[in-house]
N, C-alpha and C positions, 0 to 999 in steps of 0.2 A: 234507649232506642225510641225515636220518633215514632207515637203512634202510626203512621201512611206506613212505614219503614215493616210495624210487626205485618199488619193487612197485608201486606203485598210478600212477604215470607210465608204467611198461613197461604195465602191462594197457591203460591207454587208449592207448596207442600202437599198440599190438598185437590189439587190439579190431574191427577196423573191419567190421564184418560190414553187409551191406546186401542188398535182395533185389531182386532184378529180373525182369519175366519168370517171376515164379514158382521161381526158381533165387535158390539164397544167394549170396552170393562175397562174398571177403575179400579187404579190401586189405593188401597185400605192400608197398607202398611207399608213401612220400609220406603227404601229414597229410591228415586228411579235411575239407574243407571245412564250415564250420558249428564245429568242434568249437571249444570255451574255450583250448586249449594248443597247436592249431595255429600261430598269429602268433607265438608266443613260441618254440616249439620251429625254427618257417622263420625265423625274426630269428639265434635263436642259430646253424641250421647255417650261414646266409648270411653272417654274420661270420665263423666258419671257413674256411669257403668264399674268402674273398674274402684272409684273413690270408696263404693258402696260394699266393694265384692272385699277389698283388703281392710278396712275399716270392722268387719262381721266375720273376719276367717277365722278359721282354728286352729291357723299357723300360720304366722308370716313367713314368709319367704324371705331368703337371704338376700336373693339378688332379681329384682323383678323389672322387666322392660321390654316394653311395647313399640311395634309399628304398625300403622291401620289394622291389625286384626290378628296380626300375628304376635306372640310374645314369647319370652324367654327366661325361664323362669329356673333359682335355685332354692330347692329347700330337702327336708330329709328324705331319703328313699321311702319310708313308710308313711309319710304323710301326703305322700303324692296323690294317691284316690280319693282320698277328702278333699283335698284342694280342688281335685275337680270336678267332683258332687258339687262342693259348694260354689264355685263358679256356673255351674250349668241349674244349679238354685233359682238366681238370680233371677234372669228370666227366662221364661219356659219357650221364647222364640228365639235367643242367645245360647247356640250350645256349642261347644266347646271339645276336640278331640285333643288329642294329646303322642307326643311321639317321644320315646325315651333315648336316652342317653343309651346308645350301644357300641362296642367295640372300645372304649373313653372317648367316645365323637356323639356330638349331635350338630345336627346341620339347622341353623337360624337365616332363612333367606336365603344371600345368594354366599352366606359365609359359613364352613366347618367348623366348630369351636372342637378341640383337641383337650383333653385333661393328659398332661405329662405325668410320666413315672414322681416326680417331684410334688405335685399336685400343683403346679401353675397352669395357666392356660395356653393356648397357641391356638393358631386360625391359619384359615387357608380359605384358597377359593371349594367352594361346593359346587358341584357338577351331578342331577339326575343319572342314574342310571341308563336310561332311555336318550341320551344328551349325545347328538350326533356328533356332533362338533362342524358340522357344515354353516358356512357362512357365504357372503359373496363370492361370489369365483371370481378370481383373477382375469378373467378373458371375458366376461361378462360385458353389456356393455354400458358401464358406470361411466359415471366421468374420474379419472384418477386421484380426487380430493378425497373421494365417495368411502375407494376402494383402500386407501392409505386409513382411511378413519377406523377400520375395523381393525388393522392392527394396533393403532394405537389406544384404542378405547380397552382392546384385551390388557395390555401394558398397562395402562393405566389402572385398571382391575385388579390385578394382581397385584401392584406396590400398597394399592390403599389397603387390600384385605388381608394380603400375606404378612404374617412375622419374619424375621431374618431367617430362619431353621427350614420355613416352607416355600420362599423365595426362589431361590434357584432353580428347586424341578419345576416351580408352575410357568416360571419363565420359558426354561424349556421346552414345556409342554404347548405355549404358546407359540413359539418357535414351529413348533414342528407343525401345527395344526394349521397355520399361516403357510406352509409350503403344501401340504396336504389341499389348503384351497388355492393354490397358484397365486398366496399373495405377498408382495413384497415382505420381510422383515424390517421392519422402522430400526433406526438406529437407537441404542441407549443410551440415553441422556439422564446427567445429573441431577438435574432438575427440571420437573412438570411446571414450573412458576410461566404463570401468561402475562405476556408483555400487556401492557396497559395500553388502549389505544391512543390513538394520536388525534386523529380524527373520528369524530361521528359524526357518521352521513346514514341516513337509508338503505339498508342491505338491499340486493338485486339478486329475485330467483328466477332462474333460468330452468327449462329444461333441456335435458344434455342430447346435444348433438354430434358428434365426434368429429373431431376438424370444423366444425362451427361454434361452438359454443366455446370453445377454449380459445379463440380468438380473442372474443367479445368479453370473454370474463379477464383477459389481461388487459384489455383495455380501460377497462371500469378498474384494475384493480392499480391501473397509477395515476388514475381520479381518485383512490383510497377510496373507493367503492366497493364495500366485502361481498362477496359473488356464491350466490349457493346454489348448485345444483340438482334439478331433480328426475329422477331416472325417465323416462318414455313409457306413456300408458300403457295397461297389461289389458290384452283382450278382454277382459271381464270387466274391464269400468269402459267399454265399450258398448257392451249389453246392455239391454232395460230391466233393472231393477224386478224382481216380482216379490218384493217382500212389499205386505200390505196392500195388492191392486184391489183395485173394488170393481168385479166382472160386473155381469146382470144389468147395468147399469142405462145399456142402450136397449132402442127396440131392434126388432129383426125374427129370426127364425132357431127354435131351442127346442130339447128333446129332452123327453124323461124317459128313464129306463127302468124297467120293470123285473124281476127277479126270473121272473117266469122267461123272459128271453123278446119280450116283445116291449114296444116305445113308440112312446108317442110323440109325433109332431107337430108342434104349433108356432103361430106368429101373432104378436103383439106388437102395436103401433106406440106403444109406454115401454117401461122398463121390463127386461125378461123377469127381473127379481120380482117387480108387482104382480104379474100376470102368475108366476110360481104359488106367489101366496096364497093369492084367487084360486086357487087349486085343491090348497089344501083346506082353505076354507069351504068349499064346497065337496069336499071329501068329507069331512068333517060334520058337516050338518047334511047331507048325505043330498046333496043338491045334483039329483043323479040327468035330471032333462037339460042340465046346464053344461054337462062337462063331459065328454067320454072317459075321462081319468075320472071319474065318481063313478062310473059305472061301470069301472073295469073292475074296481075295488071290489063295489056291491055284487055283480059276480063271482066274484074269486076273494072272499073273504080273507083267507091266508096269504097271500099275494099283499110284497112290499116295493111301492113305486118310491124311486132314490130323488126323491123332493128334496134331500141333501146335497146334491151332484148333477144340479141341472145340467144341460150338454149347450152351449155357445154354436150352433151351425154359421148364423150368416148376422150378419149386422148390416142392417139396414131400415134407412128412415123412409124412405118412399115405399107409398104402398106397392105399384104394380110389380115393381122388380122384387119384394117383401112376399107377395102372393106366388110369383112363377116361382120363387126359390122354396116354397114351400111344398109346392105340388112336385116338386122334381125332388124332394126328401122324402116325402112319402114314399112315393114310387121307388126308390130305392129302400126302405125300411119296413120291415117286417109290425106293421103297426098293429095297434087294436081300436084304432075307433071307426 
């Protein structure tokens, strides 16, 4: 690897700055969720990881195999508790639960493995407890590639994970749960095999309009131009976001509240956040001619003013409109200075 190559994987690894609460923090460990080199950097330590852990055991395992984090493992029923002592050995930030084989089933992912009376194995689809079975509704408003796709992805589910013996009822089961959501049954077909294209051109995403968009996609679609739909915004990617706002930010008119039942009001021509600090700095060095909130304190010593939860009244940059909006928050507010 190019020296520029390692630099530039140590900074994004070492990068991880986030802000919360108005407070930065760094992450110190572990990969950060969302980022590109996450899965690749947790894939390679988990091979390490795992080279070290079977390499040192006190029993190999019959049958061992992994996906990102989860694994499946055979070896003797008595040896089961060491193996996972010794795996959560390892390291003391890698630990390790464990779920046994009961009823002859254990569930790996989204597949049952089955131990037959014969001692062979069999599989079927696994389904949570908790597992509604709700999917798109039929009457929704998809575009009809959308709503065909959830029956055939169940279908398809089923043939990859089912043995012959468990085929039939999950087909079934598919069946029924596809009418339970109002949605078409796809026909069964011999074969899943995908015709090879003929053309590549630049897929076109659209979103679905009903009786518009399915014009414009049969249009494109004998330019062999493959056409994909995407449903109509949900009120909430409408809204503004509040994960991460940074309040305080402006000047204007803010209120601190007092335990006792009384609050104060002020305006700063800076940020409400600067003028907070200012506060408790003079709270603090007991700068009582400087502040009425220092000498609300220094009377009432037991008394805690929420300098955690300043209050946002009015935003504003100009003074005069800044001053009337202050004097008219007083007078409504039960103050102390």
């Amino acid at each position: 690897m190019p020296a520029e190559y390692a630099v530039l994987l140590k900074h994004c690894l070492t990068s991880g700055n986030l802000l919360w609460k108005e407070e930065f923090y760094k992450q110190v460990d572990g990969m950060a969720m969302g980022s590109p080199v996450s899965p690749i950097v947790a894939d390679i330590f988990m091979e390490d990881f795992e080279e070290k852990a079977l390499l040192t055991a006190p029993v190999n395992p019959r049958f061992y195999k992994r996906y990102v984090d989860d694994t499946f493992t055979i070896l003797p029923s008595d040896k089961v508790t060491a193996f996972l002592n010794h795996l959560n050995s390892i390291n003391s930030k890698i630990q390790f639960t464990m779920e046994l084989e009961a009823n002859n089933s254990l569930a790996f992912l989204d597949v049952l493995v089955i131990r037959n009376p014969n001692n062979t194995i069999g599989h079927t689809v696994y389904r949570k407890k908790n597992h509604t079975n709700r999917y798109l509704n039929g009457e929704s408003h998809h575009h009809p590639s959308q709503l065909a796709t959830v029956g055939k992805s169940l279908f398809q589910r089923a043939r990859g994970i089912c043995d012959r013996k468990h085929l039939a009822a999950e087909l079934q089961h598919v069946k029924q749960v596809l009418q339970d959501n109002k949605l078409r049954v796809p026909r069964l077909r011999h074969s899943d095999r995908v015709k090879p294209a003929t053309v590549e051109r630049v897929p076109a995403v659209l979103p679905y309009v009903r009786g518009v968009t399915d014009k414009v996609g049969y249009i494109l679609k004998r330019a062999s131009i493959k056409t994909y739909y995407k449903p109509p915004k949900k009120i909430s990617q409408f809204l503004p976001s509040v994960k991460c706002n940074i309040p305080l930010q402006d000047a204007g008119v803010y209120k601190l509240d007092c335990e006792c039942g009384l609050s104060y009001i002020g305006q700063t021509k800076r940020s409400i956040k600067t003028r907070v600090k200012e506060h408790i700095a003079d709270v603090k060095h007991r700068r009582s001619g400087k502040s009425a909130v220092c000498e609300h304190v220094q009377d009432r010593p037991h008394h805690y003013i929420r300098f955690d939860k300043p209050q946002i009244l009015a935003k504003e940059h100009r003074f005069l409109p800044r001053m009337i909006r202050e004097a008219i928050e007083i007078k409504k507010t039960s103050k102390f200075q």
